[in-house]
Phi, psi and omega in degrees: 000148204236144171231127222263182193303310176327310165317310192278310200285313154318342170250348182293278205330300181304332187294308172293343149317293183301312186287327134329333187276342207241336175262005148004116161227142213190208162278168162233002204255106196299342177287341162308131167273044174233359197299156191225119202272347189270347174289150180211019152212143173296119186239034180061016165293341183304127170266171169223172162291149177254182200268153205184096186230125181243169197216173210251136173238157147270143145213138229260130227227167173177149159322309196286310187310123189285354187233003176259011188251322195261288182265330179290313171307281136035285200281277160348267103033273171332297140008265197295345186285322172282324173247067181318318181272045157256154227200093175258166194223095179307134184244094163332039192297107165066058144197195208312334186258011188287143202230155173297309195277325182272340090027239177278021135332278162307000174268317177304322155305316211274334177292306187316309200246335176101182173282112187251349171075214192180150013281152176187146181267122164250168202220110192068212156244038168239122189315140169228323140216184138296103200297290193280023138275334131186128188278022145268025217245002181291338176282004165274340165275338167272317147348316210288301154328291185300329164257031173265300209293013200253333210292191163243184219261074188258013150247128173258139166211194202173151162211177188214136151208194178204172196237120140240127189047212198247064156243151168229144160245133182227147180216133189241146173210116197235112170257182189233099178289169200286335174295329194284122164278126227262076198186137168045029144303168175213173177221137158217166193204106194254113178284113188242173214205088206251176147076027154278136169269104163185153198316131162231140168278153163266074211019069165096020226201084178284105168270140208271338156259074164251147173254096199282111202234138201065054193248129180296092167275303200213151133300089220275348182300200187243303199270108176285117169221141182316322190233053180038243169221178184321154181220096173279133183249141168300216193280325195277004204041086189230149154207161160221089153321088186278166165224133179237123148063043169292132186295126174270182199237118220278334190276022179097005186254057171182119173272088178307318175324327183242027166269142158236156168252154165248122168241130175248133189278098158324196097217110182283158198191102175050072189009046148242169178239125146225166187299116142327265169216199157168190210196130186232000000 
């Protein structure tokens, strides 16, 4: 059997396909978000969360308020400059930016802490002032910061997400430090919104291009809930949390482009709850 130059060169090609195909290298290790489902030798690419810990203020903020265009900003704006590693979360009240999850977000505080009205800042979920009670307090809100950013870190995490059309996908990667015990955690993993335009009032005064940043839109779970759903760890204290096509909101009041994710780490204790870590 005579086989012509063409032949063997088409199969040598298929033959070194496959063996590149089979030798493929990449992460293997699926609980990683580096993972490659086509690697099939491991080439040390896999990430983990590093340790890292940061911490979440609420803030509970409305269109109407006359002191939240000013000293709430104010406060705000101080915040994000000083502190990177803080993560705020506009709590919408009774207007245009109120959200289900920023709903009840603020109802669980107000069962906590009582009604404190707004603008007004928690640490977590525990409260700490009011701006417009006296707007030199701010260093008691850094204070507040600084010793949540002290603690230790006994969840790491990281995430990854992406648009496709107006769905989104998320994937959470959750460690376990090695001092930590495997009990009664949660996730919730919060869809954010920066760079809105819409009117605030201004001790008394609206403006009509204020820009509203870190407005809490959705949730990503189905059972909207404040501190989401169980956060089960394997053996190694590993967990990876998917989101598939969470629905976006079509009608044009969301700018995909300025959505960010938030995942936040729980630990419930006799149905109380405190903030843990989280990731952005």
């Amino acid at each position: 059997m005579h086989i012509n130059l063409r032949s063997s060169v088409f199969i040598l090609f298929v033959f070194l396909t496959t063996i590149s195909s089979c030798r493929k290298k990449g992460c293997t290790d699926p609980i990683s978000l580096a993972y490659d489902v086509e690697a099939k030798k491991d080439d040390g690419s896999c990430t983990y969360p590093e340790n890292d810990r940061k911490t979440l203020i609420y803030y509970s903020t409305g269109i109407w308020c006359q002191y939240c265009g000013d000293i709430g900003k104010s406060f705000v704006d101080d915040i994000s400059s000083n502190y990177p590693g803080v993560q705020i979360i506009s709590l919408h009240k009774n207007d245009e930016l109120t959200s289900n999850i920023s709903s009840l977000t603020q109802s669980y505080l107000d069962t906590v802490n009582g009604l404190l009205g707004c603008p007004y800042f928690y640490s977590g979920l525990n409260s700490v002032i009011s701006p417009s009670n006296n707007p030199n307090n701010f260093s008691q809100l850094a204070s507040a910061i600084e010793d949540d950013l002290n603690l230790f870190s006994e969840i790491n995490m990281d995430l990854e997400y992406s648009i496709n059309g107006n769905e989104m996908n998320i994937k959470v990667q959750s460690k376990l430090s090695s001092e930590t015990s495997n009990d009664n955690y949660y996730l919730s993993v919060y869809i954010l919104e920066d760079g809105v335009v819409k009117e605030q009032n201004i001790g008394g005064n609206y403006n009509q291009n204020f820009i509203h940043n870190n407005v809490l839109r959705k949730e990503a779970s189905d059972n909207i809930d404040v501190f989401g759903s169980s956060l089960n760890f394997d053996f190694n204290g590993n967990n990876l949390t998917s989101f598939y096509d969470i629905p976006l909101d079509s009608t044009g009041a969301w700018n995909y482009s300025n959505l960010y994710v938030v995942a936040v780490a729980w630990q419930e204790n006799d149905s109380d709850y405190r903030f843990v870590n989280l990731a952005r």
